[in-house]
C-alpha positions in Angstrom: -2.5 -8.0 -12.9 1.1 -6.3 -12.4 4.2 -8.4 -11.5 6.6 -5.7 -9.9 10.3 -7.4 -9.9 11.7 -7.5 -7.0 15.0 -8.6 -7.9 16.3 -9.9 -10.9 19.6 -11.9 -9.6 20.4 -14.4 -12.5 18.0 -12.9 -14.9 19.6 -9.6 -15.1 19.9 -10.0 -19.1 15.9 -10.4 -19.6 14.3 -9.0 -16.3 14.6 -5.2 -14.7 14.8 -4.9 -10.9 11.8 -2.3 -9.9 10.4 -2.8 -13.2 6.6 -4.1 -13.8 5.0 -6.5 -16.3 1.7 -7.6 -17.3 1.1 -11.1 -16.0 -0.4 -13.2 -18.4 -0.7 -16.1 -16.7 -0.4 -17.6 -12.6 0.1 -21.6 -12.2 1.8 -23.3 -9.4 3.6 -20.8 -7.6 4.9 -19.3 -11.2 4.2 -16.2 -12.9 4.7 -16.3 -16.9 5.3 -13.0 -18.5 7.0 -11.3 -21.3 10.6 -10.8 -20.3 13.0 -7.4 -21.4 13.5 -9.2 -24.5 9.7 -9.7 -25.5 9.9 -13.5 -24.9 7.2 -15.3 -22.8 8.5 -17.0 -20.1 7.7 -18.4 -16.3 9.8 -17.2 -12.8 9.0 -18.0 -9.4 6.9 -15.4 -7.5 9.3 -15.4 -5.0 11.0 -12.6 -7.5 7.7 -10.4 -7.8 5.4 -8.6 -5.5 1.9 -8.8 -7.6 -0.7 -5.1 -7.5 -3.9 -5.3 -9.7 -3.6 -2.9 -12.2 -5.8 -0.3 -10.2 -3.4 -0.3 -7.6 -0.2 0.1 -10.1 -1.4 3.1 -12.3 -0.9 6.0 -10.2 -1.6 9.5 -10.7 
């Protein structure tokens, strides 16, 4: 699964607006992923619109 950020206000040091991540893990209304900076970390959906990676790759 594919976390698109949708905005990245307060995180703008360790997460890219637009950009997409590999989720490693959903719990609780929280994704955890591997921020800019390589570290693993958890953010509130609310900042991400989720795509299975089929509908992320395009062509």
């Amino acid at each position: 699964m594919i976390a698109l950020c949708k905005t990245n206000e307060a995180f703008e040091d360790i997460l890219t607006s637009g950009k997409s991540y590999s989720v490693i893990e959903l719990r609780n209304g929280s994704v955890l992923l591997a921020d800019d900076r390589g570290n693993k970390r958890w953010f509130g959906l609310s900042r991400f619109a989720l795509k299975r990676v089929e509908e992320a790759v395009t062509c």
